[in-house]
N, C-alpha and C positions, 0 to 999 in steps of 0.2 A: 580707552576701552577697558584696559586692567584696573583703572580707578573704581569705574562705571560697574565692574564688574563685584570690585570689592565693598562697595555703598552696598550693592542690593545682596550679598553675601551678610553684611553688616546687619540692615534691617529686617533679615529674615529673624523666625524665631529662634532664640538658642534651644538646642536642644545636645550639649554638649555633654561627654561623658562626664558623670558623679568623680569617676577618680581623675579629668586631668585638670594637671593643675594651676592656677591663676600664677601667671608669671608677674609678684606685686616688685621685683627688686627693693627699691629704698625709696617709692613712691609714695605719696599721704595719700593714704584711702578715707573716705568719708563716707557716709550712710546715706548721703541724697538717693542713692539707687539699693536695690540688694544685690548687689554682683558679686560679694563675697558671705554672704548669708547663706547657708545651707540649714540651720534649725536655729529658733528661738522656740524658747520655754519660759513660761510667765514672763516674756518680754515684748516690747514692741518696737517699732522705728517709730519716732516723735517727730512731729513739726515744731519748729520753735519760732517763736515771730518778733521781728524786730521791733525796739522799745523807742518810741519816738522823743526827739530830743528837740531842740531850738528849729525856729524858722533861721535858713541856711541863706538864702537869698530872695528878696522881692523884687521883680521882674514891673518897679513902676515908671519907668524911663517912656519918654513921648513915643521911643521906637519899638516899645515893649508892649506889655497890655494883656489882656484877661486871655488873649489867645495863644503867649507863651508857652513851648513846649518843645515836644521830643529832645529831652536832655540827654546827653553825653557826658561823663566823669572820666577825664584820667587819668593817673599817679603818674608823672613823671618827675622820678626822682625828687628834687624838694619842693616839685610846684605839682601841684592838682589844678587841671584842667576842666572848665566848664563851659559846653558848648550847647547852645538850644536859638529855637527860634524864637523871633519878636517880633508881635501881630496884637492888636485890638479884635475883640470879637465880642459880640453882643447880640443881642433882636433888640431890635426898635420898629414901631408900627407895627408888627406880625411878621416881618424879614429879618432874615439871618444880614447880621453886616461884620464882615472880615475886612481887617483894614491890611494896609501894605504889608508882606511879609520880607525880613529879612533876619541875617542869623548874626549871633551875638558869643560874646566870649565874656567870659570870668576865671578868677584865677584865683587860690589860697596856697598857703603857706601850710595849713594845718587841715585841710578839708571841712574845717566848722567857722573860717576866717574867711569871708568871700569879698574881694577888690571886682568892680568895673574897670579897666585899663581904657585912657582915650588914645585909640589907635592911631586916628585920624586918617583911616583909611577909604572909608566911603563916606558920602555926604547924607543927612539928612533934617531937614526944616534950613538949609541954609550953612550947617555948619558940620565938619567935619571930626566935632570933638565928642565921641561916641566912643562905645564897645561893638560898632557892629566890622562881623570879618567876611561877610557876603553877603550881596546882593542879586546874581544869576541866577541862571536855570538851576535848578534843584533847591532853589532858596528854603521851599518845602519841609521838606525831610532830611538837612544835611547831616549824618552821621561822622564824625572823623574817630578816627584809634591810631593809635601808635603802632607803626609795623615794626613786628619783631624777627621778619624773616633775614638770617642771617645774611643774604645775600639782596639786603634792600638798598639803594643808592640813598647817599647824604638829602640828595633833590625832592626825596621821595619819602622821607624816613614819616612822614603822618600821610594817612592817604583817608577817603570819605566815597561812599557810592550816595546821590541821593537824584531824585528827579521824580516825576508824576506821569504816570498813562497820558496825559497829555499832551505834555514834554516829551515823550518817543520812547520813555522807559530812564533806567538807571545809568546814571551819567559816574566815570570816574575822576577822581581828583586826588593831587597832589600835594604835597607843603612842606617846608624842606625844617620850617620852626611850631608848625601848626597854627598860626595866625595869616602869612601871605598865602592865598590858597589859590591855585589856576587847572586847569582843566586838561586831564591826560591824554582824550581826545575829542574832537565837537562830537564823535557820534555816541548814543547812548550804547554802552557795553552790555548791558540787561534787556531784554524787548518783551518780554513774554510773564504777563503778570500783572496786578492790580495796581501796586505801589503805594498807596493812600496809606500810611504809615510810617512810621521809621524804619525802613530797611537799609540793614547794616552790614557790614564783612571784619574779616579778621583773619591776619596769620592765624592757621592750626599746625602747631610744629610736632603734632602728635601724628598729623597727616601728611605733612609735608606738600600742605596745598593752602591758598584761601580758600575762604566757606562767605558765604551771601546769605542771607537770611532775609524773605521778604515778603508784604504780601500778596494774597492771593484769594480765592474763593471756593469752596468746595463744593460739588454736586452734592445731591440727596444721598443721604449714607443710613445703613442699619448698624445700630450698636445694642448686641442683644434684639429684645421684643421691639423696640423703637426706630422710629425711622426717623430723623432729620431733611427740612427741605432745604432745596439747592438755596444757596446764596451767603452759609455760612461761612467770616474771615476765619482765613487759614493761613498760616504760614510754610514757606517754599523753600529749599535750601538747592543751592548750585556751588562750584566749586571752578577752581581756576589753576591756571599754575603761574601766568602774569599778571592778575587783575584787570586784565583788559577782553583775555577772550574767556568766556563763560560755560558750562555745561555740566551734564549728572545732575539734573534737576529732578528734585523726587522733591513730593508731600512730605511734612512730619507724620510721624504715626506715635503714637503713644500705649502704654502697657497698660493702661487701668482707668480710661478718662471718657468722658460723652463728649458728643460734639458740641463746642461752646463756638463762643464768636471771643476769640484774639484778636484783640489792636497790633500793641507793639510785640516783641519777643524777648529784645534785650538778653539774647545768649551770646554766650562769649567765652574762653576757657578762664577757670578759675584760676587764681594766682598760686593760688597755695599748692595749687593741683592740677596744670593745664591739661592732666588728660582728662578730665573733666566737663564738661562743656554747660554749665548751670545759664539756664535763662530764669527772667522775670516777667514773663509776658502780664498783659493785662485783659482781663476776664469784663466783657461787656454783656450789661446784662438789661434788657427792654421789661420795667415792671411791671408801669401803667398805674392810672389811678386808682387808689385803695385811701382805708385811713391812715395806714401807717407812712404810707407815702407824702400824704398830708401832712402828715405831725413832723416829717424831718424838717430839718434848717431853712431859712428861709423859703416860705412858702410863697412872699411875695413874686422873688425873682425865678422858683422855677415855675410856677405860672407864668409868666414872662415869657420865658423861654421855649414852654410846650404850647402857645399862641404859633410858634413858627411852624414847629415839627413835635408831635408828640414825645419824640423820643429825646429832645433837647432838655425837658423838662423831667422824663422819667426813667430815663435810661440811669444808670449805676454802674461804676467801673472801680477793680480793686485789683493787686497785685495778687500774681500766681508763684511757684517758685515749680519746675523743672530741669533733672539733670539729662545728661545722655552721653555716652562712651562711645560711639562711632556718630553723631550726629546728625541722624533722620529718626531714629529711634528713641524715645524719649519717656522719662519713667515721671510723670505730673504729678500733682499731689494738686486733688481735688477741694479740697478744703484749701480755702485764702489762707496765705502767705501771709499778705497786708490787707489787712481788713481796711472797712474804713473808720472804725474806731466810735471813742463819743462823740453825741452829737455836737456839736461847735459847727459855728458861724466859717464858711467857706469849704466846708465839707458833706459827703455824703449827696454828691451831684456826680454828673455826665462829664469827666475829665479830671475825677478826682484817683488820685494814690497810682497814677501814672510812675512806674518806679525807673529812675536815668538808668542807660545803660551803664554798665559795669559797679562794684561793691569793691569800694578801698580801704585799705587799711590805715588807720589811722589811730591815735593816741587816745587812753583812757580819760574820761574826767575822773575818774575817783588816783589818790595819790598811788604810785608805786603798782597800780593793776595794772595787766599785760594788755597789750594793743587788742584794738578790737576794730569791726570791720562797720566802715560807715555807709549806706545808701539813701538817694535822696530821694522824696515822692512828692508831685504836685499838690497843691491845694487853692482854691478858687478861680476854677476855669469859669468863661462864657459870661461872666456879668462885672459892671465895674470897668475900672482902667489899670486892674492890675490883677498880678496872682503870683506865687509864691513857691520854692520850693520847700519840706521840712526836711532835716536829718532826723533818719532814723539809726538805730546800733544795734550789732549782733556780735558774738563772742564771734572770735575768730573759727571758723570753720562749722559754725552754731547753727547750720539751718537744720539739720534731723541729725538727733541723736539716737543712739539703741538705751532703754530709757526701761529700768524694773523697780518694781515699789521695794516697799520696807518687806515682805514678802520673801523678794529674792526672784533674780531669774537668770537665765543661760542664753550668754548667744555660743553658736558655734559654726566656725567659720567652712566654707567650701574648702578642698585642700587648695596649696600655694605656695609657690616656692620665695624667698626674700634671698636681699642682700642684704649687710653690714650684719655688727657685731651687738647691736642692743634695740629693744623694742620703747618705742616711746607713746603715751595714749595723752590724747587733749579727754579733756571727761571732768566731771563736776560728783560730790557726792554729798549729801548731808554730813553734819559731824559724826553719826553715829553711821554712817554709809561706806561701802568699802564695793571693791572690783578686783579679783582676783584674776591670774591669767594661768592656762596651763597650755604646755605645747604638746603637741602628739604627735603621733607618724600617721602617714597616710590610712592606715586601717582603725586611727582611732583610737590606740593603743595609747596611754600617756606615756611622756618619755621621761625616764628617771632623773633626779635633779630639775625637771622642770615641770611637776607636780602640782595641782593645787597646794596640797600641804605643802609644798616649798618654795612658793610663791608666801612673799611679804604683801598683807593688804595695802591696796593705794586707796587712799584716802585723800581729802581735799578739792580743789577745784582750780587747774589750773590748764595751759596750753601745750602743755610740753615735757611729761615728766619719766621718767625711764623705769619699768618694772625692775623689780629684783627678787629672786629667788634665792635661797640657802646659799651657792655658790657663787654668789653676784648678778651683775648685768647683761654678762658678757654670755651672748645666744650665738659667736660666731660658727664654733663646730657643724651649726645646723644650717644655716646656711648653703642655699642649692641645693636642699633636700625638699624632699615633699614632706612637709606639715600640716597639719590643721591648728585654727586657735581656739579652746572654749573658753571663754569669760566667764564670769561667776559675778554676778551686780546686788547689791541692795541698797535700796533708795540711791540709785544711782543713775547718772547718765555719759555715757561713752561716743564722742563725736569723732574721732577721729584720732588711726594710728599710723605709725610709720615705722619701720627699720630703718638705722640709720648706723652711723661709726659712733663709739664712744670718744670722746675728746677729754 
């Protein structure tokens, strides 16, 4: 009940006083939300969109096929984990045909390196020399992540919810390597719900609970003058303290978005930043015959496909990017994340830029630049006997930055109190671009020695770099007091700061 009580405290609107203030300690704050934005001047929050790299894995194995999906990505320590399902999917004669479904693993070394492992776990066409690591109920949608709740058993350390309205609901599962997987109990733990997607969970050590993420369908809703009819996907968050008994189930609600139809959600806490909680949902979207629909990629095959169901053929699907800080409440960003790009062969169809859960970090290709963050998105669902994931890359912490032209402009922070002894900014600026910082007191006041003018411009384009003022680095004096921060930008973009210790 106290949980239950604190979710709908959470999703209420803030309407918190102007002077109290953001307890950020030595946390990396990022701009996906404005939770610590009180005034921009000539500036804005930017979306930045991942720049797409190599095909990462094709999914053309006899157990695999054009209906490969709902990906999974893990970082575990030196091995990155990839888990999705492997199914054939096509129309032939004017029916949809889904062949056997079952779920599959891949592994890299580098996350741009992808190995098939032959498990030899389960059988299929005769032989057991395969990637496949399930074949049971929830074969579907199987989600696995790495529990990070400090109090998780060796038995238990990967755990997965997956299963179908059909199936009885969301089933829990175990794995003690994340390859042998068995079942935590025969009865499904989730019951209440659509499921027809990848519905997934995770420790949140920000809440000190699991969180479920799944689908669901919404009633008719007014947003502003418009109305929406029932039947649009929606996604459902529930919460646990064992992963086996469930509840606090509320809607997502969002701060600035229309009612769309979401597939998957692919939220999760961000690494750099678990309080955080960034999803990737997928935006479907029914367009129908036009020209311009015409003129996309193969017109053969999605004729093909809309012989079945209209919408196999003209439907369109593209990556969103959402964060949120108690997680029912969620700040979207209406404009695609992941478009789906130039037209090319396997793209700009019904299953296309499906983005895998979770964004790892991983190694630059240009020499001696700092890591940057990899995510993977499908490409060539529903026709053929295969389809594909690509890598895409984002700077580390790079989805919206506070972003002011040559011009110039100001953000200026809510107040907030920090720990450690020096400020560090991730941020990028032309050569002739700079980003000044100055600290104030709660009333706005600047505080001496930490001045614009005494602030040294930051200049360059990096992840990590520590301001300095006339007197140095070192901000510990102020520390556990109430400050605010203004920035000062030109031709500048600012993604993300932290307090931290000087070393």
């Amino acid at each position: 009940m106290r949980f239950a009580l604190l979710l709908a405290l959470l999703a209420a609107p803030v309407l918190a006083n102007a002077q109290e203030p953001i307890e950020i300690g030595n946390r990396r704050e990022l701009f996906v939300d404005g939770h610590l934005i009180e005034k921009l001047v000539n500036a804005r929050r930017q979306l930045h969109h991942p720049v797409a790299r190599e095909i990462a894995i094709v999914h053309d194995a006899p157990w695999e096929g054009a209906g490969s999906g709902y990906h999974s990505v893990i970082h575990d320590g030196d091995l990155y984990r990839m888990y999705h399902r492997g199914s054939s999917l096509g129309v032939e004669n004017a029916q949809l045909k889904i062949g056997a479904q079952v779920y599959c693993y891949a592994e890299s070394r580098d996350g741009i390196h992808w190995e098939k492992p032959d498990l030899g776990l389960f059988e299929h066409g005769g032989s057991k020399k395969n990637n496949i690591i399930w074949t049971g109920v929830g074969v579907h949608n199987f989600a696995p992540f790495l529990d990070t709740n400090p109090n998780c058993p060796k038995e238990s350390r990967f755990k997965a919810l997956a299963g179908t309205a059909h199936e009885g609901g969301l089933f829990a599962f175990q794995s003690p390597d994340g390859v042998h997987w068995s079942l935590m109990r025969k009865e499904p733990v989730v019951t209440e719900g659509a499921f027809d997607s990848q519905n997934l969970a995770f420790w949140d050590q920000t809440a000190g609970r699991y969180r479920a993420y799944f689908r669901t369908f919404t009633k008719g809703i007014t947003t502003g003058k418009v109305w929406k009819p029932a039947g649009f996907r929606a996604i459902r968050m529930a919460s646990s303290s064992d992963f086996l008994s469930w509840g606090d189930e509320a809607d997502l609600t969002y701060e600035d978005s229309p009612v769309e139809h979401l597939y998957t959600n692919q939220i999760g806490p961000y690494f750099r930043a678990p309080h955080i909680l960034i999803g990737f949902p997928t935006r479907y979207v029914e367009r129908g015959w036009s020209p311009s629909m015409r003129a996309l990629p193969q017109p053969e095959h999605r004729e093909q496909r809309a012989a079945a169901n209209l919408r196999y053929g003209t439907a369109l699907t593209e990556g969103l990017l959402m964060a949120s800080r108690n997680g029912i409440h969620f700040d979207r960003w209406n404009e695609a994340f992941l478009r789906p790009g130039p037209e090319r062969t396997d793209t700009w169809n019904y299953g296309h830029n499906y983005i895998a859960w979770h964004a790892v970090e991983t190694k630059s290709s240009l020499p001696d630049a700092p890591n940057e963050l990899s995510l993977y998105a499908s490409e060539g669902a529903w026709t053929g006997d295969k389809n594909a994931m690509r890598r895409y890359t984002l700077r580390l912490d790079g989805f919206v930055s506070i972003n002011a032209g040559w011009k110039g402009g100001e953000l200026i922070t809510r107040p907030l109190k920090f720990e450690g002894d020096r400020l560090t900014l991730n941020f990028a600026t032309s050569a002739a671009g700079s980003i000044r910082v100055e600290i104030q007191d709660a009333a706005g006041k600047p505080i001496p020695g930490f001045t614009l003018d005494d602030c040294a411009e930051v200049f360059g384009d990096a992840i990590d770099r520590s301001v300095e003022w006339k007197t140095g680095q070192d901000v510990s004096r102020l520390a556990g007091k109430t400050v605010r921060l203004r920035f000062t930008l030109k031709d500048a973009d600012l993604y993300a700061l932290k307090f931290g210790s000087i070393e």
